[in-house]
SEBALO-666401 format. One record per residue (C-alpha): chain; x, z, y negated; residue in three letters. Coordinates in Angstrom, 1 decimal. Example, Ala and Ser with C-alpha at 12.3 -4.5 7.8 and 13.67 -1.06 7.14 Angstrom:
BEGIN
c = A&xx = 12.3&zz = 7.8&yy = 4.5&r = ALA
c = A&xx = 13.7&zz = 7.1&yy = 1.1&r = SER
END
This chain:
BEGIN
c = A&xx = -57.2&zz = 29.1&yy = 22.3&r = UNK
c = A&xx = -54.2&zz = 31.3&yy = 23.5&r = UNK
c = A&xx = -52.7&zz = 28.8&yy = 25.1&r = UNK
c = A&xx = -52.8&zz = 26.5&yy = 22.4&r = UNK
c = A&xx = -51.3&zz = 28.9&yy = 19.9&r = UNK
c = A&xx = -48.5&zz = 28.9&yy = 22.4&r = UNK
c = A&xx = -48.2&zz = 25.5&yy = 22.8&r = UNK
c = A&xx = -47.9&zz = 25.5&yy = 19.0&r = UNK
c = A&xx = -45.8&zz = 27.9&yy = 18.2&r = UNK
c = A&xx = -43.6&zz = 26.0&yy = 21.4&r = UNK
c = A&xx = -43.8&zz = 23.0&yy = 19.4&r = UNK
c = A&xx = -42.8&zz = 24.7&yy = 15.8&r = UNK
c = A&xx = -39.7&zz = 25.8&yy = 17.7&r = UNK
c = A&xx = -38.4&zz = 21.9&yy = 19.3&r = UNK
c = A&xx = -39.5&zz = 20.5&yy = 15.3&r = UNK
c = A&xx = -37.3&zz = 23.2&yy = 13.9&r = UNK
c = A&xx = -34.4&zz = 22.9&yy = 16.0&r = UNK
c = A&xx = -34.6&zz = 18.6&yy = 15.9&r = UNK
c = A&xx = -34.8&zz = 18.9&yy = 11.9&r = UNK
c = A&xx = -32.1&zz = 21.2&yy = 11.4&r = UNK
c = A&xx = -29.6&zz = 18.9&yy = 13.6&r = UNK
c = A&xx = -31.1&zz = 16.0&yy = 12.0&r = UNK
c = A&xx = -30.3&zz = 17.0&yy = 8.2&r = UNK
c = A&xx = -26.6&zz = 18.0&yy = 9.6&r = UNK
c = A&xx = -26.4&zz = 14.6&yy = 10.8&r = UNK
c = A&xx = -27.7&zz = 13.1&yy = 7.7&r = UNK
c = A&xx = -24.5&zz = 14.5&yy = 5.8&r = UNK
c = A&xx = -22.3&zz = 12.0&yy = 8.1&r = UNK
c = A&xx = -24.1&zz = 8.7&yy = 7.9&r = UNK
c = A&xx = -23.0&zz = 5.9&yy = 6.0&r = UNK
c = A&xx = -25.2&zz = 5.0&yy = 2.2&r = UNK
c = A&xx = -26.2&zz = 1.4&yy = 3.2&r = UNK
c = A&xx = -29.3&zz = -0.2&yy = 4.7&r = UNK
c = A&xx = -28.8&zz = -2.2&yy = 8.4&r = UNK
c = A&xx = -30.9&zz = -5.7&yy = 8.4&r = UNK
c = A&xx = -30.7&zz = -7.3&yy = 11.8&r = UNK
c = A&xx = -30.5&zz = -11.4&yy = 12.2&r = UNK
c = A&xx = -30.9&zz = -12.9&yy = 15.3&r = UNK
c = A&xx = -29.5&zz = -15.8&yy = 16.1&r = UNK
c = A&xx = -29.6&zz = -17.9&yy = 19.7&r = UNK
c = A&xx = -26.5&zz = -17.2&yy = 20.8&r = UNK
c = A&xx = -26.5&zz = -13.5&yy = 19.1&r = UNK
c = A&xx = -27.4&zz = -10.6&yy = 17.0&r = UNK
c = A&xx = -26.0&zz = -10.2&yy = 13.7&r = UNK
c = A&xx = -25.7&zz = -7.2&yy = 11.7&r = UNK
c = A&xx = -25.3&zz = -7.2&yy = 7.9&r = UNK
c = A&xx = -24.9&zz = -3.6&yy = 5.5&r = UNK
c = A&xx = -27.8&zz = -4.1&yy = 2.6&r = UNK
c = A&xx = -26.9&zz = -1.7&yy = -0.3&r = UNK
c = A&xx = -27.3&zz = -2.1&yy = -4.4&r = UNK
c = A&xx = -24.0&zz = -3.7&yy = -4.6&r = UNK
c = A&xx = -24.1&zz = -6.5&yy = -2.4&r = UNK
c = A&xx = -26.8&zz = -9.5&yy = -2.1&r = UNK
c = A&xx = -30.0&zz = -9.1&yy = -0.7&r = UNK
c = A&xx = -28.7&zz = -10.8&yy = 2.7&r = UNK
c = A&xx = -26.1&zz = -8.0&yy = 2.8&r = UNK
c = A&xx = -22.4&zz = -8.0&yy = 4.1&r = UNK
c = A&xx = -21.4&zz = -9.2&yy = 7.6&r = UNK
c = A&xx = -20.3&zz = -6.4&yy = 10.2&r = UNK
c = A&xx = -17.8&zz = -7.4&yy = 12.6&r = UNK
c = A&xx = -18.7&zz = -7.3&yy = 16.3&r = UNK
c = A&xx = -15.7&zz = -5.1&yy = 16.4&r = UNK
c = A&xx = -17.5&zz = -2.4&yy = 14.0&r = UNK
c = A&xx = -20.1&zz = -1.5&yy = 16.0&r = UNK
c = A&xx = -20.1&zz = 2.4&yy = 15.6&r = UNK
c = A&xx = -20.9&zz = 1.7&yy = 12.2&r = UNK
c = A&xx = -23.6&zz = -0.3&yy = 12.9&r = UNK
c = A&xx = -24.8&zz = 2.0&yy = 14.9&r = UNK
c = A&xx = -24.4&zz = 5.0&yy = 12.3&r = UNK
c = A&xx = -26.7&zz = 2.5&yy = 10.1&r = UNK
c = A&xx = -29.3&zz = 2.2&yy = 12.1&r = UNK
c = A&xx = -29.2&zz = 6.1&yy = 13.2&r = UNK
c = A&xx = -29.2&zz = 6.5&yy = 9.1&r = UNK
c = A&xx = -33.2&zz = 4.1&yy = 9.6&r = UNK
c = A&xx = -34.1&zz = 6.6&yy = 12.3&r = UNK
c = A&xx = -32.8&zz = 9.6&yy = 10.7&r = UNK
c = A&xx = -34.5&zz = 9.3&yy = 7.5&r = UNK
c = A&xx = -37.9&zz = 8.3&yy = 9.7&r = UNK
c = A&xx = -37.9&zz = 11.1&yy = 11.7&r = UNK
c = A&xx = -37.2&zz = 13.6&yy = 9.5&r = UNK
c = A&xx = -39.9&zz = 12.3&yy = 7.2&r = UNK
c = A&xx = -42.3&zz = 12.3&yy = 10.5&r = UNK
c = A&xx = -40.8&zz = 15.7&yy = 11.7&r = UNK
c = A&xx = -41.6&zz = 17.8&yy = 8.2&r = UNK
c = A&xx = -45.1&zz = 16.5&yy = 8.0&r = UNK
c = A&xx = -45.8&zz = 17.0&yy = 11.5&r = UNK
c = A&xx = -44.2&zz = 20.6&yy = 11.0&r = UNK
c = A&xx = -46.4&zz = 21.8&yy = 7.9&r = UNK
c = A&xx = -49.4&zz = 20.8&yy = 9.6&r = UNK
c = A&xx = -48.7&zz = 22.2&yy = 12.7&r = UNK
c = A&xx = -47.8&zz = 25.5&yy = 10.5&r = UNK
c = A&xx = -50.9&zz = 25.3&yy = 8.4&r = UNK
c = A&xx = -53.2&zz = 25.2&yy = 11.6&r = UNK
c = A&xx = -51.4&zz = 28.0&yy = 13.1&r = UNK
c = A&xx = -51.8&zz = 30.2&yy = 10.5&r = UNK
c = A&xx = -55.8&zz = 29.8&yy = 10.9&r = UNK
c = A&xx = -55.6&zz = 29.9&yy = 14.2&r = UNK
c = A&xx = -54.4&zz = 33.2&yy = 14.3&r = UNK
c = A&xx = -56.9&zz = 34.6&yy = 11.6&r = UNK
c = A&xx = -59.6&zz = 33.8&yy = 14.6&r = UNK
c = A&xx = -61.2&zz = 30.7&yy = 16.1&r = UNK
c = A&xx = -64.9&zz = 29.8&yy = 16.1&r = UNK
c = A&xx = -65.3&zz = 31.4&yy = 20.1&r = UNK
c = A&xx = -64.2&zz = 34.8&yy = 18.2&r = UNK
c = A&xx = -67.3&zz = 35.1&yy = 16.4&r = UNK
c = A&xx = -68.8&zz = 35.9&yy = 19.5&r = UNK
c = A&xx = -66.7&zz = 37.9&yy = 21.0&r = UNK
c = A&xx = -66.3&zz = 39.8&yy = 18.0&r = UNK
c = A&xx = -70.3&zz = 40.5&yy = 17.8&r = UNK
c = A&xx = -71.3&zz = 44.4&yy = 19.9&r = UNK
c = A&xx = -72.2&zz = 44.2&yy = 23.4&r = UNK
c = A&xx = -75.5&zz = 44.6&yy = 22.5&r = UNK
c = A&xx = -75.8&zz = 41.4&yy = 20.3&r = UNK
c = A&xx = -74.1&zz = 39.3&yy = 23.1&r = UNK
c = A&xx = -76.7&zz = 39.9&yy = 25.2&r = UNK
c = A&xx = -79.2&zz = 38.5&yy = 22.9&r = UNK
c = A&xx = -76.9&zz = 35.3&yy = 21.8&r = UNK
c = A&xx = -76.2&zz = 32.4&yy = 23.7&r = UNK
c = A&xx = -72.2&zz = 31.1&yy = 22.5&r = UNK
c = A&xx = -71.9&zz = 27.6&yy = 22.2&r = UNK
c = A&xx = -68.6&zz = 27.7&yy = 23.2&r = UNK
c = A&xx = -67.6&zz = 29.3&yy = 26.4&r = UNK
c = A&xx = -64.2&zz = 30.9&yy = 26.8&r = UNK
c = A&xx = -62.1&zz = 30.8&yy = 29.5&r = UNK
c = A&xx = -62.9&zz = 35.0&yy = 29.6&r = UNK
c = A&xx = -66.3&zz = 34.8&yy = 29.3&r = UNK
c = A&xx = -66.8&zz = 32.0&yy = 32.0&r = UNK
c = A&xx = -64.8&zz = 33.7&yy = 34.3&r = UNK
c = A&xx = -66.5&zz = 37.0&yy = 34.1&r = UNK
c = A&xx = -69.8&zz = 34.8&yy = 34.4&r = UNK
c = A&xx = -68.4&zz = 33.1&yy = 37.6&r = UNK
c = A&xx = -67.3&zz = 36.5&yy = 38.8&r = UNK
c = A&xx = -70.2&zz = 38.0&yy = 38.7&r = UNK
c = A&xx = -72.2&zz = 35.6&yy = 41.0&r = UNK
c = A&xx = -74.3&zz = 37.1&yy = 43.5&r = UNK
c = A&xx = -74.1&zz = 35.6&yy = 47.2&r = UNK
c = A&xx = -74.6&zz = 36.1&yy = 50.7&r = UNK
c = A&xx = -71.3&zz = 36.7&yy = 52.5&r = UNK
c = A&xx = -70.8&zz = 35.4&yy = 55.7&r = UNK
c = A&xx = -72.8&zz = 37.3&yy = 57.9&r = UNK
c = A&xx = -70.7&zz = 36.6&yy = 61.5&r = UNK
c = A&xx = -69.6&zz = 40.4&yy = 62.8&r = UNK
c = A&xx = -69.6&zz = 42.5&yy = 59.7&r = UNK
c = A&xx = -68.6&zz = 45.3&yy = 61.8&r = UNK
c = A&xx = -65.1&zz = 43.2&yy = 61.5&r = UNK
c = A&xx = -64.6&zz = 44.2&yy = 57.9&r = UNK
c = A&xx = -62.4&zz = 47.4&yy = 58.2&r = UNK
c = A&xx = -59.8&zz = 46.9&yy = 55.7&r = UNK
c = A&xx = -60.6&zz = 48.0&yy = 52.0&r = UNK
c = A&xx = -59.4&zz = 46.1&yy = 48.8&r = UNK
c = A&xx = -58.6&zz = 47.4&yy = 45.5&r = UNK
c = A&xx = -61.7&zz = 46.1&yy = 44.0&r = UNK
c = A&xx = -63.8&zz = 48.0&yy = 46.9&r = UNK
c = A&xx = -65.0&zz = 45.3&yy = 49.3&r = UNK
c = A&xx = -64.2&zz = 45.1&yy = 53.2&r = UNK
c = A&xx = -62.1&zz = 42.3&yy = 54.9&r = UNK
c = A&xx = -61.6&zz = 41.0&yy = 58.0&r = UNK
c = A&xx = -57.3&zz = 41.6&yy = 58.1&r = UNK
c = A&xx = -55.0&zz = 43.9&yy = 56.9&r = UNK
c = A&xx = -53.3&zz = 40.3&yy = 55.4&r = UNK
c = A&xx = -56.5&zz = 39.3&yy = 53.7&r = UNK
c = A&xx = -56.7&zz = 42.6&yy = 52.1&r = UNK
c = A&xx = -53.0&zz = 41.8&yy = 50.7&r = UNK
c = A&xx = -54.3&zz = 38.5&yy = 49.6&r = UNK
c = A&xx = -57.2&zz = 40.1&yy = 48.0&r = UNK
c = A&xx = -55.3&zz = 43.2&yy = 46.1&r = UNK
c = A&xx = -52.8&zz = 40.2&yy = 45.1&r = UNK
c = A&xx = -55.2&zz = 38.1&yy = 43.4&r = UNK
c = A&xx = -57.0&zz = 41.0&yy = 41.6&r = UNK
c = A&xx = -53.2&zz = 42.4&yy = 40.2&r = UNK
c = A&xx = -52.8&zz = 39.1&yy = 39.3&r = UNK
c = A&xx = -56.3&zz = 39.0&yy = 37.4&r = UNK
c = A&xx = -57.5&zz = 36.0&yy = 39.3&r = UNK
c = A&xx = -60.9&zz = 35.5&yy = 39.4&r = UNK
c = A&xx = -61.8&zz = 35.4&yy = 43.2&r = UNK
c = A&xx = -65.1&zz = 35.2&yy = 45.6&r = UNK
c = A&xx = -64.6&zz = 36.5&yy = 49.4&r = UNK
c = A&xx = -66.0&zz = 34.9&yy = 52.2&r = UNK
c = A&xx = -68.7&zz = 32.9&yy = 49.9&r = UNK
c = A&xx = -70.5&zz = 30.4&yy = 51.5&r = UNK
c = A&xx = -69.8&zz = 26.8&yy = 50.7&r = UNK
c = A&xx = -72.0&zz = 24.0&yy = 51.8&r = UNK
c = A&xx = -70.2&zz = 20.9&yy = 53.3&r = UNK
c = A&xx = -71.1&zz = 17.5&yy = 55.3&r = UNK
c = A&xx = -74.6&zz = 17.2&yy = 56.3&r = UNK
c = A&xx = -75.8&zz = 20.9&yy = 55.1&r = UNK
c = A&xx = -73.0&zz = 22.8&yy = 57.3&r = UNK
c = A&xx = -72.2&zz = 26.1&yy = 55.9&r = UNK
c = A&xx = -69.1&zz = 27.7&yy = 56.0&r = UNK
c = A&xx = -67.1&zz = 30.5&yy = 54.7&r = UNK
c = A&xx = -63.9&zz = 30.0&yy = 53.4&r = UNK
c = A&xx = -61.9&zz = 32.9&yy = 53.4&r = UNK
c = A&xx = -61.5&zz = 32.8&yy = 49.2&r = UNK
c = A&xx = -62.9&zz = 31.1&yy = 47.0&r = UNK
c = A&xx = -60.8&zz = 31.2&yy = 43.5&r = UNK
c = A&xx = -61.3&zz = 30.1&yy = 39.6&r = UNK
c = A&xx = -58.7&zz = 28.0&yy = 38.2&r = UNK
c = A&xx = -59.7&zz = 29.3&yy = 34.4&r = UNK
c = A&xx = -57.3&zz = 26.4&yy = 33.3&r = UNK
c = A&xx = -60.0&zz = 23.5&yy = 34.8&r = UNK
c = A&xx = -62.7&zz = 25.7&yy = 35.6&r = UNK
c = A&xx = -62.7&zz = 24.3&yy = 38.9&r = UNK
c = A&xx = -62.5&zz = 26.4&yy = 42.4&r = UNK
c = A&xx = -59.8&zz = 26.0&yy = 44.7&r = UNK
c = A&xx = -60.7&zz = 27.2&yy = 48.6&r = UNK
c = A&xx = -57.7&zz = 29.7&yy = 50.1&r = UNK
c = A&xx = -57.5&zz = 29.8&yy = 53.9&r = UNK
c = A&xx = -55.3&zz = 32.4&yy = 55.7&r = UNK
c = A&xx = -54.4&zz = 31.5&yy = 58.9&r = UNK
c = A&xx = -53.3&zz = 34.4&yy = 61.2&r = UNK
c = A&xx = -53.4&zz = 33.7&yy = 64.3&r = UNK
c = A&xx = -51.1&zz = 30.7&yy = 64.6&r = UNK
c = A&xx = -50.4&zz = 32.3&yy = 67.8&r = UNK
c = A&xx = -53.1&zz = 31.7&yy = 69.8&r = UNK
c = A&xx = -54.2&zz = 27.9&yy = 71.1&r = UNK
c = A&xx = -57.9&zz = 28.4&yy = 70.6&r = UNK
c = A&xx = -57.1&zz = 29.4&yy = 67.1&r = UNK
c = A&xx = -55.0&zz = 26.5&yy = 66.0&r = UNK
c = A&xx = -57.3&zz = 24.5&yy = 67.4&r = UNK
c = A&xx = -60.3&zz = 25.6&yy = 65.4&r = UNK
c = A&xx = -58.4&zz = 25.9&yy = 62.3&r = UNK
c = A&xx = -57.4&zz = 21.8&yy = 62.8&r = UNK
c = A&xx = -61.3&zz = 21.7&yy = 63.5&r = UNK
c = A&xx = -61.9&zz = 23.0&yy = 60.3&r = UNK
c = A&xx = -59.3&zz = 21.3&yy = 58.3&r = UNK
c = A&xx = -60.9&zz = 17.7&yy = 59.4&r = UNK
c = A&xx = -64.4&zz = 19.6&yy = 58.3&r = UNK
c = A&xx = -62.8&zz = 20.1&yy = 54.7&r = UNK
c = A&xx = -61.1&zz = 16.7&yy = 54.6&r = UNK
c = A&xx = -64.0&zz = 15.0&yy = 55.6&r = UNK
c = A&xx = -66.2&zz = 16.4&yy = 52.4&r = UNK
c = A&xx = -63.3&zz = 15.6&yy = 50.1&r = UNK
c = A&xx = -61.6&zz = 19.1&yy = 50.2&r = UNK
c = A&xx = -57.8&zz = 18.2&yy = 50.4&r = UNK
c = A&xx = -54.9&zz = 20.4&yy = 50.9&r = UNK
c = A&xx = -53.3&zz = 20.6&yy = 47.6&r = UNK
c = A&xx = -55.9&zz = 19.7&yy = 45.3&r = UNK
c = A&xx = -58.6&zz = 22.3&yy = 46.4&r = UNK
c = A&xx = -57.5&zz = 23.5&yy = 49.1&r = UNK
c = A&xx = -54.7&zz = 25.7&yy = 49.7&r = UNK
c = A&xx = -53.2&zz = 27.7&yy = 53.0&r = UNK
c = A&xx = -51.5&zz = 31.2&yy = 53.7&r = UNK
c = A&xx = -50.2&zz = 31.6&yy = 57.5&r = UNK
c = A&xx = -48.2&zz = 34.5&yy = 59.8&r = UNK
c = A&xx = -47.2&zz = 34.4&yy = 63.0&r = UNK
c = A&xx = -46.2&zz = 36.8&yy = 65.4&r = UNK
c = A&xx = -42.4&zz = 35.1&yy = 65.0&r = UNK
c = A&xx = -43.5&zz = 34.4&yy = 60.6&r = UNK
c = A&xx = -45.1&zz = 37.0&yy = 59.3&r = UNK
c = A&xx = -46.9&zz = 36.9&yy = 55.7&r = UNK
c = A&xx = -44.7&zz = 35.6&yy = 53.0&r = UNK
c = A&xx = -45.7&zz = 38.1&yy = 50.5&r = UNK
c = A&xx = -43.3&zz = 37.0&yy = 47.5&r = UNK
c = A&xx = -43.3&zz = 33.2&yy = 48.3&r = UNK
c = A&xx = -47.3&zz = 33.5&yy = 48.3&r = UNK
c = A&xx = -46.9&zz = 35.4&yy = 45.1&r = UNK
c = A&xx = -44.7&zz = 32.5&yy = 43.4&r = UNK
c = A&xx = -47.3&zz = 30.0&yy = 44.6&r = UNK
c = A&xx = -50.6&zz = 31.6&yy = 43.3&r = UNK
c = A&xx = -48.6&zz = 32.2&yy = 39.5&r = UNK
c = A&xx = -47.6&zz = 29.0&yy = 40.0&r = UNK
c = A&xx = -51.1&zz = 27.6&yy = 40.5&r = UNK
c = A&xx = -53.7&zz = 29.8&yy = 38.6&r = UNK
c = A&xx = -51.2&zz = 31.5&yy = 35.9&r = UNK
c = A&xx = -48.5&zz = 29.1&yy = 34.7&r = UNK
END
């Protein structure tokens, strides 16, 4: 609901703006009413106001800034007509937005009474502290691997996956390590994170490559990658890559830009 109070109040702002260079122009436009006749060979434009016919007077070809001011005057007094409406509504919604939505009776009840009700609505916050909170069996391949400590106090494999993790937790998003995911014909595997997008609800699959270096490596990471493709996991839909070499080491800001980009913005 955040967002759309943003997108609101975003919206408020562009009506605002248009209206208030809309009734400026208003002041400059002509009093008379454009009516259109088309002909085979051309268009015709006529000025329709309460002292000429109904058919209106002829506009030369040679006037057509004032045709045009005419039928800016049509559009003018449409949009701003559109505009106000569409503004007071927009103002009237926000106002009871802000006063609390229907998720915020829930979230507004004690700790204790939470635990006894089930919402019916389930907020981005709530579903991503019930998706963080899944219990799993990590990928049991050489635990004695996982040295390096992450803020949130689990062990990793790389002093670069620990970056990855303490980045993702400062960044608050939601994030599973090493959780198994089952792919072609029952094959588990163990991508390296496994994140939330809150904005779809759906997870997106991180792999950090860091040992571009070596063949055998690259070679099991393209191994992998066909694994992914095969089961409909794509780079750049739900799947997404961080990568050092020896030459390239870890892109701390760039990888920073790219997960605001993805999970935040």
């Amino acid at each position: 609901m955040d967002k759309l109070i943003q997108l609101m109040e975003q919206r408020i702002v562009t009506l605002q703006r248009a209206i208030k260079f809309a009734e400026k122009d208003k002041r400059t436009l002509p009093e008379g009413r454009l009516r259109i006749s088309k002909s085979r060979k051309q268009m015709r434009y006529f000025e329709v106001t309460d002292d000429t016919p109904s058919k209106g007077k002829y506009i030369s070809m040679n006037n057509m800034k004032y045709v045009r001011n005419l039928a800016q005057k049509m559009y003018n007094e449409l949009f701003l007509k559109r505009a106000k409406k569409e503004l007071s509504k927009i103002e009237e919604l926000l106002t009871y937005a802000r006063k609390g939505t229907a998720e915020s009776i829930f979230t507004n009840l004690s700790s204790e009474r939470q635990k006894l009700v089930t919402p019916y609505i389930i907020t981005d916050d709530l579903y991503a502290m019930k998706w963080q909170s899944q219990s799993f069996q990590s990928n049991p391949y050489m635990p004695e691997n996982k040295k390096y400590d992450t803020i949130r106090g689990e062990k990793v494999r790389s002093k670069s996956e620990a970056i990855l993790a303490d980045m993702l937790y400062n960044l608050g998003i939601p994030y599973h390590y090493e959780k198994p995911l089952v792919i072609g014909r029952g094959v588990v595997r163990y991508p390296d994170f496994t994140i939330l997008n809150t904005k779809n609800r759906e997870e997106i699959y991180l792999e950090h490559l860091g040992l571009l270096d070596d063949e055998e490596y690259r070679r099991g990471c393209l191994n992998k990658l066909d694994e992914y493709r095969k089961s409909g996991i794509f780079p750049g839909k739900n799947l997404i890559f961080t990568y050092e070499t020896s030459d390239n080491p870890l892109d701390i800001k760039g990888i920073k830009g790219m997960l605001k980009e993805l999970f935040i913005g």
